[in-house]
C-alpha positions as CSV (number, residue, x, y, z in Angstrom):
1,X,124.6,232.6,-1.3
2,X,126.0,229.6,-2.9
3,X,125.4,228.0,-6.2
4,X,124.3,224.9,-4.4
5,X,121.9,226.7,-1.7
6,X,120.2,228.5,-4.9
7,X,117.8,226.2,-5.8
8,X,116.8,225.3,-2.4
9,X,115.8,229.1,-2.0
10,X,114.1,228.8,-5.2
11,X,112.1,225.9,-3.8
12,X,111.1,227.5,-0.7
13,X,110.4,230.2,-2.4
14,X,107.5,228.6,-4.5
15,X,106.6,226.9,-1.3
16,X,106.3,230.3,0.7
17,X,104.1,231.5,-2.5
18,X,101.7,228.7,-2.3
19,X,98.4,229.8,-2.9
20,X,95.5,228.2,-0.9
21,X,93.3,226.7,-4.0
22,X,97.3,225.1,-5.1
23,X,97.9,224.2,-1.5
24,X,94.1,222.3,-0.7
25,X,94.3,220.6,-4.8
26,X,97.9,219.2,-3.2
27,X,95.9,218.1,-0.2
28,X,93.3,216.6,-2.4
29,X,95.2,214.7,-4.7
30,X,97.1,212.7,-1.3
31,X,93.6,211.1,-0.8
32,X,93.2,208.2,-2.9
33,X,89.4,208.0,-2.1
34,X,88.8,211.4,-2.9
35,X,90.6,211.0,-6.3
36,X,88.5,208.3,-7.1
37,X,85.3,209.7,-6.7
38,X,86.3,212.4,-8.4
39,X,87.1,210.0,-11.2
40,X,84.1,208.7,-11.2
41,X,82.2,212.0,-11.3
42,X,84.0,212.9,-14.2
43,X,83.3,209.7,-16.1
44,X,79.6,210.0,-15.0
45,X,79.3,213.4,-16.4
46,X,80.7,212.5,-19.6
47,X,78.5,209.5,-19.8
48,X,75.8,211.9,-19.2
49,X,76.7,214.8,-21.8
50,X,78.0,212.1,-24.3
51,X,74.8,210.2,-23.7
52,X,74.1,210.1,-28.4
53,X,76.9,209.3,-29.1
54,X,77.8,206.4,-26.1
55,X,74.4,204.8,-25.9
56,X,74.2,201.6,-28.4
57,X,70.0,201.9,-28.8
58,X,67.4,204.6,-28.5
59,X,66.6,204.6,-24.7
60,X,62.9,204.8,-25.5
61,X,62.7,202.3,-28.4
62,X,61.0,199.8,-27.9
63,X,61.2,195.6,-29.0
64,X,58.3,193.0,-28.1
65,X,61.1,190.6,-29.2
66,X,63.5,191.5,-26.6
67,X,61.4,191.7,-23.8
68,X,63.7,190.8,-20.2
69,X,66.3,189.4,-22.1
70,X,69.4,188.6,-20.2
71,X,72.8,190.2,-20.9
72,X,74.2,189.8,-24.1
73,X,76.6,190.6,-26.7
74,X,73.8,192.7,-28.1
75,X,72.3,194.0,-25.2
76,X,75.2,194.1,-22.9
77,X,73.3,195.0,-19.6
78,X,70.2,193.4,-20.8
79,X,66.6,194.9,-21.4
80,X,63.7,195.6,-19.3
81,X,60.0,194.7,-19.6
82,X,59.0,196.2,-22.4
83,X,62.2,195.3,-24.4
84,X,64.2,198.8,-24.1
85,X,68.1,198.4,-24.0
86,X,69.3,199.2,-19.7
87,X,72.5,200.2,-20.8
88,X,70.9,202.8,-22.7
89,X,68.4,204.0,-20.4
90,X,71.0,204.5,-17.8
91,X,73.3,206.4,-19.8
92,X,70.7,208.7,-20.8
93,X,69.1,208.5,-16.6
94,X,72.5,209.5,-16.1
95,X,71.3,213.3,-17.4
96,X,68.5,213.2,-14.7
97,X,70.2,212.2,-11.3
98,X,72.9,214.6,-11.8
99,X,71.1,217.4,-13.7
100,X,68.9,217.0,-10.3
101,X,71.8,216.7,-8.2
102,X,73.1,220.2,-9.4
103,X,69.9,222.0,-10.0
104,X,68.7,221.3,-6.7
105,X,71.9,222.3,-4.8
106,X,72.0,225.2,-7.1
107,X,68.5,226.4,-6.0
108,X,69.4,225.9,-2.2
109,X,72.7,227.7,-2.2
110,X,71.1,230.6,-4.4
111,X,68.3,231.1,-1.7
112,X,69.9,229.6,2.1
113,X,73.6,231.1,1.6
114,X,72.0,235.1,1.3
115,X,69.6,234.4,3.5
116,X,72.3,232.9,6.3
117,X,74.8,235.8,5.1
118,X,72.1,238.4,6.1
119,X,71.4,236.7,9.3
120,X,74.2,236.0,10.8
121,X,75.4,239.3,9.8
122,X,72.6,241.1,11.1
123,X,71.3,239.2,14.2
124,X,68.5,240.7,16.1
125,X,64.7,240.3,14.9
126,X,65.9,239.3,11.5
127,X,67.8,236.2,12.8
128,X,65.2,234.9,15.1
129,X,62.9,235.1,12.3
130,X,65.2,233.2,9.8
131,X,65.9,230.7,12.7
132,X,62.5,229.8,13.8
133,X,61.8,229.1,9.9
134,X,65.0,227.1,9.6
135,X,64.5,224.8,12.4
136,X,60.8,224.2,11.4
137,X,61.8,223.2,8.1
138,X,64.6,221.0,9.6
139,X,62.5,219.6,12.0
140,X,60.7,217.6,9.0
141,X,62.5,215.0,7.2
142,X,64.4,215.5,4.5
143,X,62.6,213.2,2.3
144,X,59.2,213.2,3.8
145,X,59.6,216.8,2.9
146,X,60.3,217.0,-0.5
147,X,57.9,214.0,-1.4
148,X,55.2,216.4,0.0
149,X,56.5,219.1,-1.7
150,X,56.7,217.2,-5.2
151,X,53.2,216.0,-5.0
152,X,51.9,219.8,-4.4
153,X,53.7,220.5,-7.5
154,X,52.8,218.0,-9.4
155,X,54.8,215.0,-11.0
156,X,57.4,216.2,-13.3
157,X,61.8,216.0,-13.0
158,X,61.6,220.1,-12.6
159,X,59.5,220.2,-9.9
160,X,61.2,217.3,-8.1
161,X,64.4,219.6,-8.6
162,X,62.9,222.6,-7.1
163,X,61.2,220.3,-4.0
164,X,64.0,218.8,-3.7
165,X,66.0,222.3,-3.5
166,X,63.6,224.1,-1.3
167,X,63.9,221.2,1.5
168,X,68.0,221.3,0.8
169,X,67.5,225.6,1.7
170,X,67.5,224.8,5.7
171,X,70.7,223.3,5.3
172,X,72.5,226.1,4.1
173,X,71.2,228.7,5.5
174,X,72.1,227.1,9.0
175,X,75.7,226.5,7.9
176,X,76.1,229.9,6.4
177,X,74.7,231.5,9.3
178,X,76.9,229.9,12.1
179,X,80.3,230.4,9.9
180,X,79.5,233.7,9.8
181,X,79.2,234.1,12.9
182,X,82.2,233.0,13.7
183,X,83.9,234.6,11.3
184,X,82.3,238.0,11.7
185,X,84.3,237.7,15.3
186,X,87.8,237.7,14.2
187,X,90.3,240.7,13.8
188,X,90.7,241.8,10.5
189,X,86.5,241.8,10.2
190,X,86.5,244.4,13.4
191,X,89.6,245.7,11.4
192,X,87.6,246.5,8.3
193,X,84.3,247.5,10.2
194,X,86.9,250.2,12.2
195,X,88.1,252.1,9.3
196,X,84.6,252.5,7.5
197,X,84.0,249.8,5.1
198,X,80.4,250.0,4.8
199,X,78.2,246.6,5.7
200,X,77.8,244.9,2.1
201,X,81.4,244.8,1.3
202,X,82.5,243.3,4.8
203,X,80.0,240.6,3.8
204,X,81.5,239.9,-0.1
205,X,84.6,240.8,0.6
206,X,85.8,239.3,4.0
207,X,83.6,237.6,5.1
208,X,82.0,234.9,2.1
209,X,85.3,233.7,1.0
210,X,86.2,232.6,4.4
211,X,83.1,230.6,4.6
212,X,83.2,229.6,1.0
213,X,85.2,225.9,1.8
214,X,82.5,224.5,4.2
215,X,80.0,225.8,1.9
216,X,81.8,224.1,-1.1
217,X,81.9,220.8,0.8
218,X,78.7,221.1,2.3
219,X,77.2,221.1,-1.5
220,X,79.1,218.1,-2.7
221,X,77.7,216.1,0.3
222,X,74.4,217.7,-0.7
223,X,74.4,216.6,-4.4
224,X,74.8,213.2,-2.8
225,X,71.5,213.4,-1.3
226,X,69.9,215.2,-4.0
227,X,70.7,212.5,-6.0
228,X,69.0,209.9,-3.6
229,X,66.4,211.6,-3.0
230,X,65.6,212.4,-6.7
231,X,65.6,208.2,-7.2
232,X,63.1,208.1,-4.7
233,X,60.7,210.4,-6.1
234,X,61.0,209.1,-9.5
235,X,60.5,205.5,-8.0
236,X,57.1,206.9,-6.7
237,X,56.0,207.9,-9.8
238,X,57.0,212.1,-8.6
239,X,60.0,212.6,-10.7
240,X,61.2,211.9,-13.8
241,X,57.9,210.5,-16.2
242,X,58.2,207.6,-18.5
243,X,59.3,206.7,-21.0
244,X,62.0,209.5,-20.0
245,X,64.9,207.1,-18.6
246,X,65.5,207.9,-14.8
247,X,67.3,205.4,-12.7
248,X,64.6,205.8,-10.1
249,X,62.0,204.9,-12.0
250,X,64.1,201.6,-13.7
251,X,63.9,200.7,-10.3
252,X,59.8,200.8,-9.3
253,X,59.5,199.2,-13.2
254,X,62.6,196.4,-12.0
255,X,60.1,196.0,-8.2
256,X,57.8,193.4,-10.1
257,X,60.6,191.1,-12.0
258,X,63.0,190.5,-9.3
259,X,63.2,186.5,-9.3
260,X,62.8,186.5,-13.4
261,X,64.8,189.8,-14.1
262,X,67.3,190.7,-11.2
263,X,69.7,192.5,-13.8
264,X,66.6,194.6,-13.9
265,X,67.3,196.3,-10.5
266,X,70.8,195.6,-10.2
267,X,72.3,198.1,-12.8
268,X,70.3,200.8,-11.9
269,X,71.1,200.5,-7.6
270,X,74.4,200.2,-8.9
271,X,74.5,203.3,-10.7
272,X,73.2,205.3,-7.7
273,X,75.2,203.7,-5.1
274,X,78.4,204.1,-7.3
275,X,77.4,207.9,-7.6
276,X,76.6,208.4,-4.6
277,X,79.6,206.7,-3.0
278,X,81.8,209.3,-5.1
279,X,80.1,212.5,-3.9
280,X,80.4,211.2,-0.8
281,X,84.1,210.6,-1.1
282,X,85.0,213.6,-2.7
283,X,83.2,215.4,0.0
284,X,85.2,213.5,2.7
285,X,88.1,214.7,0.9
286,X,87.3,218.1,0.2
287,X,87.0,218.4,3.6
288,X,89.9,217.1,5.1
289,X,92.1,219.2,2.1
290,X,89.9,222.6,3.0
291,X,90.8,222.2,6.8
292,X,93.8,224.6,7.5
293,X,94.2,222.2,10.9
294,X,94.8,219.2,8.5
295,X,98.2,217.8,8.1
């Protein structure tokens, strides 16, 4: 080999050595949409852990002095009706949506990804069972289910998480149960099963992580609509309780002062359609950079 053809060697070297996390981030970072909405995830997750030391006023804190003023140089996003700073509150309602967002998609992966592992795996009795519950549950909608589900429970941010997480479960369970079987179909499964692995490690061990990238998309998308669903509940009064900022509820107090106070509403919308929109994107992206078929 020559000097010169060494460090092409080198290079296809690295590139034969490519792992699949390094090759999917390369995939990622082509896709200018899904690098921005993963931009603006970060920022609104720093917003939301930073929230004490970013927010200019006490999101609570009241002024009679203040009340719907316009924006300002002292209240840059203006207040509300009872003189509390917006840019404050939606810093801080920034801690809500997405502690929401993940808690509730937390909650349905932890219960729907087992219970789609075990019956896809299994089949039989066991995956009728599991299907006939899943396809009840999915036969309500999303939101009509989780509001009835959060009024059972009562009014409160954790019980909208865990409505809001029980009526994501079908979701995943469905997925996790059609990848797998697909996946428990192909060679090096029947492979395994041959030379005596027993059950429970076929399932960690082969067959999860070649589910794992639809899963992972599947619960960015999801946070998306936890997120939107979470605003609705709060705007009916199921969610997040005042004075505890939530950008759902800014918008039910906002309903009443829309010709006097539009800044009211608009932040607040904007906030949830700008965090939405980037789940969204980076879920699109994800996607597309998880697809082995993509070029």
């Amino acid at each position: 080999m020559t000097v010169h053809a060494l460090p092409h060697a080198i290079e296809a070297a690295d590139v034969s050595i490519e792992t699949p996390a390094r090759r999917a981030w390369r995939r990622l970072v082509r896709r200018r949409g899904a690098m921005v909405g993963l931009a603006v995830i970060v920022l609104v997750i720093l917003v939301a852990l930073f929230a004490p030391l970013i927010a200019p006023y006490d999101p609570a804190t009241q002024s009679w002095s203040a009340v719907r003023k316009p924006p300002s140089a002292a209240y840059w996003l203006g207040t509300d009706e009872v003189g509390r700073d917006l840019l404050s509150r939606i810093i801080y309602g920034a801690r809500a949506s997405l502690s929401a967002g993940v808690i509730s998609v937390g909650i349905a992966i932890a219960v729907g990804v087992p219970l789609g592992l075990v019956a896809g795996y299994a089949g039989g009795l066991l995956d009728g069972l599991v299907s006939r519950i899943t396809d009840a549950m999915l036969a309500c909608p999303f939101l009509i289910l989780a509001i009835a589900l959060a009024a059972f429970l009562g009014p409160s941010l954790g019980n909208a998480m865990i409505a809001i997480g029980v009526t994501a479960t079908p979701i995943f369970i469905r997925l996790t149960r059609g990848q797998v079987l697909s996946v428990k179909a192909e060679d090096y499964v029947e492979a395994a099963r041959a030379i005596g692995n027993p059950h429970p490690r076929i399932v960690l061990r082969h067959i999860l992580p070649n589910v794992l990238p639809q899963l992972l998309v599947q619960a960015t998308l999801t946070v998306a609509t936890a997120i939107i669903a979470e605003a609705s509940l709060s705007f009916l009064g199921l969610g997040q309780q005042p004075p505890a900022p939530s950008w759902g509820s800014m918008l039910n107090s906002a309903q009443r002062f829309l010709v006097n106070a539009p800044w009211m509403a608009v932040w607040p919308g904007l906030a949830i359609f700008l965090t939405v929109l980037s789940f969204n994107l980076l879920g699109d992206g994800l996607r597309d950079a998880l697809d082995p078929r993509s070029k």
